[in-house]
FIVEX-619208 format. One record per residue: x negated, y, z of N, C-alpha, C in turn; residue number from 1; residue in three letters. Coordinates in steps of 0.2 Angstrom, whole numbers, plus 5000, padded with zeros to 4 digits. Each point is the difference from the previous one (the first is absolute). Layout:
<rs>
<<X, Y, Z>, <X, Y, Z>, <X, Y, Z>, NUM, "ALA">
...
</rs>
This chain:
<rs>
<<4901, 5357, 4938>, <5007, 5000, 4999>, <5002, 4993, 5000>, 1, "UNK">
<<5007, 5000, 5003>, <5001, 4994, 5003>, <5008, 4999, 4990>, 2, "UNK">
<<5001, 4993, 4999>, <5003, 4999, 4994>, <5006, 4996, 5003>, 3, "UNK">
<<5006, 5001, 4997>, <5006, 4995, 5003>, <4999, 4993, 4992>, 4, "UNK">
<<5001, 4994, 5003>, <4999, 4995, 4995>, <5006, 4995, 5002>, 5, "UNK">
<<5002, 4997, 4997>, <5003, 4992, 5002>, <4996, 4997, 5003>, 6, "UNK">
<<5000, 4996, 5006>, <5001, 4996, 5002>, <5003, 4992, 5000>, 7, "UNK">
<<5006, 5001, 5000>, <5005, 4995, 5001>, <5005, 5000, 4996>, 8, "UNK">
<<5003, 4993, 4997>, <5006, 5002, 4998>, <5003, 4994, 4998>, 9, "UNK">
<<5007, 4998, 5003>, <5006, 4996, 4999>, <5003, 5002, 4995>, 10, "UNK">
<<5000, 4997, 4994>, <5004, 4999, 4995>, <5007, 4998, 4999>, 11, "UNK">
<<5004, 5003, 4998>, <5007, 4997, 4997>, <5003, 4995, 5008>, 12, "UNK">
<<4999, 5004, 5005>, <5005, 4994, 5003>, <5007, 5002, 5001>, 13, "UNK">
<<5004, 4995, 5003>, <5006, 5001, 5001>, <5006, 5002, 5005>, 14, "UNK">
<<5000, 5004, 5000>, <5006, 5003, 5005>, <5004, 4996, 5004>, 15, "UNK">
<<4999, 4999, 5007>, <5005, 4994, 5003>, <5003, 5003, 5005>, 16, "UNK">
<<4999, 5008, 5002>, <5005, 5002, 5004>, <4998, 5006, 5003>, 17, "UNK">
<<5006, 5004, 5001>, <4999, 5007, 5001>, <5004, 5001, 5007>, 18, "UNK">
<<4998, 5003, 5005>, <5002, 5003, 5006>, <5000, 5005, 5003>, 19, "UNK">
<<5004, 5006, 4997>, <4998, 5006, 5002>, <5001, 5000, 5007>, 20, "UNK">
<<5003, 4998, 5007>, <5000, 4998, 5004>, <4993, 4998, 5004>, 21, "UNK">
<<4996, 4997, 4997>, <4994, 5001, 5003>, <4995, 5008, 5003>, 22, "UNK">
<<4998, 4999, 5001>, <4993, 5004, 5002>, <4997, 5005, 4994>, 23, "UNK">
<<4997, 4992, 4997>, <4996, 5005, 4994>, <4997, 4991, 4997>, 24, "UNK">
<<4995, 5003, 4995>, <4996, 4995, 4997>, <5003, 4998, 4995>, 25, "UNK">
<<4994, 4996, 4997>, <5002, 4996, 4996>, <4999, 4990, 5001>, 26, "UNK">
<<5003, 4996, 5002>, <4997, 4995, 5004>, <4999, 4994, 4991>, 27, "UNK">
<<4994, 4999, 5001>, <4998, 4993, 4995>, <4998, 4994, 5002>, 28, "UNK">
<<5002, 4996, 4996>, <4996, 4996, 5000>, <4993, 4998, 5003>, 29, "UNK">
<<4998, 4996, 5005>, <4994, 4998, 5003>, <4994, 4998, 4995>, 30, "UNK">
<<5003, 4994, 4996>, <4994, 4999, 4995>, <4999, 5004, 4995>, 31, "UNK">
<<5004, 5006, 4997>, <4996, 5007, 4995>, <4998, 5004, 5006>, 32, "UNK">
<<5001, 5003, 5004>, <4995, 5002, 5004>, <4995, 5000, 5000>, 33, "UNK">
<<4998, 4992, 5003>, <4993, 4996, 5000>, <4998, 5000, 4995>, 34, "UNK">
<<5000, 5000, 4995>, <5000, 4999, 4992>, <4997, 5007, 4999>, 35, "UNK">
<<5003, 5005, 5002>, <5000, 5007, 4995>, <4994, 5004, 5005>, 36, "UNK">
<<4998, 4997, 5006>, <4998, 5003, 5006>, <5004, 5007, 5003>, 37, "UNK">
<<5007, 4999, 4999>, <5001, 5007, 5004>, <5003, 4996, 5007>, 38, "UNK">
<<4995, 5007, 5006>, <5005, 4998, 5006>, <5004, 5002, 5003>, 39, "UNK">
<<5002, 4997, 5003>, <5008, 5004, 5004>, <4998, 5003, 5002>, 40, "UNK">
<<5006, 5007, 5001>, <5001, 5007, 5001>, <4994, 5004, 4994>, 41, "UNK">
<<4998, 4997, 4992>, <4996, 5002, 4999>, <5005, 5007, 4993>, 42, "UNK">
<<4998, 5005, 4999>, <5005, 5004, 4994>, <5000, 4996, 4995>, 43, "UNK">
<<5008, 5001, 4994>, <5000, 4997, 4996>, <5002, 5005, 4995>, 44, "UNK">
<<5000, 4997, 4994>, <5005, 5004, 4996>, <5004, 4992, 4996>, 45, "UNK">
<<5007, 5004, 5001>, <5004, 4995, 4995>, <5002, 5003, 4994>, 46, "UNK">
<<5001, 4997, 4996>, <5001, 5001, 4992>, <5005, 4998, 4999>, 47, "UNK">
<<5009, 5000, 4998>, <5002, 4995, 4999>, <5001, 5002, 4992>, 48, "UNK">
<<4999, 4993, 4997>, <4999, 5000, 4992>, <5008, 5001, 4998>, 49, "UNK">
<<5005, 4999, 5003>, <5008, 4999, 4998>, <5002, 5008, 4999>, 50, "UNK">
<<4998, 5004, 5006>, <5005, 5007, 4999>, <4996, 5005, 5001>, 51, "UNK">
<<4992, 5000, 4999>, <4995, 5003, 5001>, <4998, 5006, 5006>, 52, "UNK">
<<5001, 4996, 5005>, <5003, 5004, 5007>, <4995, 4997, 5004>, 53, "UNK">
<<4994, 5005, 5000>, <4993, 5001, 5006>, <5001, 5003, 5005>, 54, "UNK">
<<4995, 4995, 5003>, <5001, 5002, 5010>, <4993, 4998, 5001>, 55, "UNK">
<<4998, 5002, 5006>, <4996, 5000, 5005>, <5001, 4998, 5007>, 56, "UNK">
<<4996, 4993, 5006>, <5005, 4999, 5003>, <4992, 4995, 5002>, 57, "UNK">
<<5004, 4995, 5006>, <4993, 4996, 5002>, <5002, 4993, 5001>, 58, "UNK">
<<4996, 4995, 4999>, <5002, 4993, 5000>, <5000, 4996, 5007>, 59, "UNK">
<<5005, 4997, 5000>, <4999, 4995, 5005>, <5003, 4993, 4997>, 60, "UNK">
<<4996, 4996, 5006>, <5001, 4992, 4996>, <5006, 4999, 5002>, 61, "UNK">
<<5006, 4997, 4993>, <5003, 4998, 5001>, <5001, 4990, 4999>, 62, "UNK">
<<5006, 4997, 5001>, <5001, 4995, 4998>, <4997, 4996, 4996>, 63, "UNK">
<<4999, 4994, 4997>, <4998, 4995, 4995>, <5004, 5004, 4994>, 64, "UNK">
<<4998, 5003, 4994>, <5005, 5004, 4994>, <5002, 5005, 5002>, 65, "UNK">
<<5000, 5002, 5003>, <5003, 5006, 5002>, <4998, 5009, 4997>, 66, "UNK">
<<5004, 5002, 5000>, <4996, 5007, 4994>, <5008, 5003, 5002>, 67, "UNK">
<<5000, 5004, 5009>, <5005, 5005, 5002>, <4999, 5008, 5001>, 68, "UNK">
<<5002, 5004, 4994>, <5000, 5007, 5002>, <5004, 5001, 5007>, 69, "UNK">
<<4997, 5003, 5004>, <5004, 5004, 5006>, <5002, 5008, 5003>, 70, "UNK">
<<5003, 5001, 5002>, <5003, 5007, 5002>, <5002, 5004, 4992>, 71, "UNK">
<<4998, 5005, 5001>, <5001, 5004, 4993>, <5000, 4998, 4994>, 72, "UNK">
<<4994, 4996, 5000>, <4997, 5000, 4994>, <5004, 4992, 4998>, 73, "UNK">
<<5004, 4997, 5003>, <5005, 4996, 4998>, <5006, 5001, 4994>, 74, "UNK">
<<5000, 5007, 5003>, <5005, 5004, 4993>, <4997, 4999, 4994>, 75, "UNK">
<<4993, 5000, 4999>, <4999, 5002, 4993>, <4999, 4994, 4996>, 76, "UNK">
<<5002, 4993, 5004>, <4999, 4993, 4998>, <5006, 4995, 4999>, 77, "UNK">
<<5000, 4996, 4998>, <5006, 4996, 5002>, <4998, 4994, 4998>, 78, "UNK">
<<5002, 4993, 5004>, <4996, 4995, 4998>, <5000, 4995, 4992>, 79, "UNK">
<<4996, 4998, 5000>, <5000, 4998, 4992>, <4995, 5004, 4995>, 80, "UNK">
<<4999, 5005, 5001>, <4995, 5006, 4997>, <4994, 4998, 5002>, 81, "UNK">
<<4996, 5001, 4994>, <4992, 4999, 5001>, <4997, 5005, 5002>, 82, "UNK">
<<4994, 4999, 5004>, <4995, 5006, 5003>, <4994, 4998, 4999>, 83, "UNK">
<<4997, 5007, 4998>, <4991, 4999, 5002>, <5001, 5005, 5006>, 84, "UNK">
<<4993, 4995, 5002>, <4998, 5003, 5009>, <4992, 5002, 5001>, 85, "UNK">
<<4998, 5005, 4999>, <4993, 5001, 5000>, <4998, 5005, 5005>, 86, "UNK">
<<4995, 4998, 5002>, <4996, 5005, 5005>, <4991, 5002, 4997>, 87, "UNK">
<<4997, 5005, 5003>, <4996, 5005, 4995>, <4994, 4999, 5005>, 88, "UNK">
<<4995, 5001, 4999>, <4995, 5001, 5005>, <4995, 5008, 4996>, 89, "UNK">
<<4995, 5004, 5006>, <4997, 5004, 4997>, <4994, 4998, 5000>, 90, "UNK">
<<4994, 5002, 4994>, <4996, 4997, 4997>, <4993, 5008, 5000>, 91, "UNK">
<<4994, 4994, 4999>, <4996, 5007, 5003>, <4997, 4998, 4990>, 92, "UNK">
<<4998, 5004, 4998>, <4997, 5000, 4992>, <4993, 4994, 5000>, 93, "UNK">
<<4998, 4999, 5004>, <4996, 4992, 5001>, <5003, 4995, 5000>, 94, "UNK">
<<5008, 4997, 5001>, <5004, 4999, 5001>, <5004, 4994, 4996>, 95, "UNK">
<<5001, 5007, 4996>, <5004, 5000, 4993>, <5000, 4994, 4996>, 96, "UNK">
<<4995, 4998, 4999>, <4996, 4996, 4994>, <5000, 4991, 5002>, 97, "UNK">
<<5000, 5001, 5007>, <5001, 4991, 5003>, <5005, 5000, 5003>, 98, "UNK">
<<5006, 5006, 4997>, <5006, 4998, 5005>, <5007, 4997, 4995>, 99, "UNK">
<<5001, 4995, 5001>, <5005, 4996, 4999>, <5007, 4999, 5004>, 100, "UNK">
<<5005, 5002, 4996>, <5006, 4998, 5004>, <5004, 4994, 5001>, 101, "UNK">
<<5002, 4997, 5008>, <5003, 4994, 4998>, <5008, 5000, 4997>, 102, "UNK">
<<5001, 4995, 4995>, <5008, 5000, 4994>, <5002, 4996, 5003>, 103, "UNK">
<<5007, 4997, 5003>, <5004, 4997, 5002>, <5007, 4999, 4996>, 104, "UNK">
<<5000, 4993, 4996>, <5005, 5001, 4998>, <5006, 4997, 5003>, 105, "UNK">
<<5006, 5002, 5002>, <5004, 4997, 5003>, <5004, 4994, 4994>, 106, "UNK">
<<5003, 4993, 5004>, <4998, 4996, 4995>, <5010, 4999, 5004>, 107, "UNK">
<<5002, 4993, 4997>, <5009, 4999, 5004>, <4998, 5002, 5006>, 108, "UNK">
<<5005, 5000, 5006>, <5001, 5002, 5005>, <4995, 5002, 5002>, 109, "UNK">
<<4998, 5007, 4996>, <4996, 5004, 5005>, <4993, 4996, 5003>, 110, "UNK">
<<4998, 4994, 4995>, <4995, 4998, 5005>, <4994, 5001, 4995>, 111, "UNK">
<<4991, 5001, 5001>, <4995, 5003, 4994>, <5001, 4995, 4994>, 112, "UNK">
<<4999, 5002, 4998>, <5002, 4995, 4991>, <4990, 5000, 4999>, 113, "UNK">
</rs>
């Protein structure tokens, strides 16, 4: 039996734009990406800490600070509002025990602190 655990996860970043106009996604920053190890088109989940409004949705690299909700999920955000962003991997019970998730704390402009 397979277990859902943490993986990944951006802490407290900052909301810089929302486009319901777009497609879809959530575009971040390049360097918590890299940092957090998730990759483009990889599933997310956002948090935002402000109005307590979760989503599921997938990443792609955006700009230098960047952290833009797109399509739908723009509505449930507005910029200025902090987000967590984490993705989950499944684990097999051998696993369990040397599995570590990476924390990424988002630090000013959205870059790793």
């Amino acid at each position: 039996m397979l277990r859902s655990f943490l993986r990944a996860k951006i802490h407290l970043a900052t909301i810089t734009g929302a486009d319901p106009d777009y497609e879809g996604s959530i575009a971040i920053c390049p360097a918590l990406l890299e940092r957090a190890g998730i990759a483009p088109n990889e599933q997310v989940d956002v948090y935002n800490r402000d109005n307590g409004e979760r989503l599921t949705t997938y990443a792609i690299a955006g700009e230098p600070g960047e952290i833009c909700l797109n399509g739908a999920a723009a509505l449930k955000c507005r910029p200025g509002q902090r987000v967590i962003i984490a993705c989950y991997c499944l684990l097999a019970p051998d696993e369990v025990a040397s599995h570590a998730p990476r924390v990424v704390l988002a630090g000013p402009d959205n870059r790793p602190g």
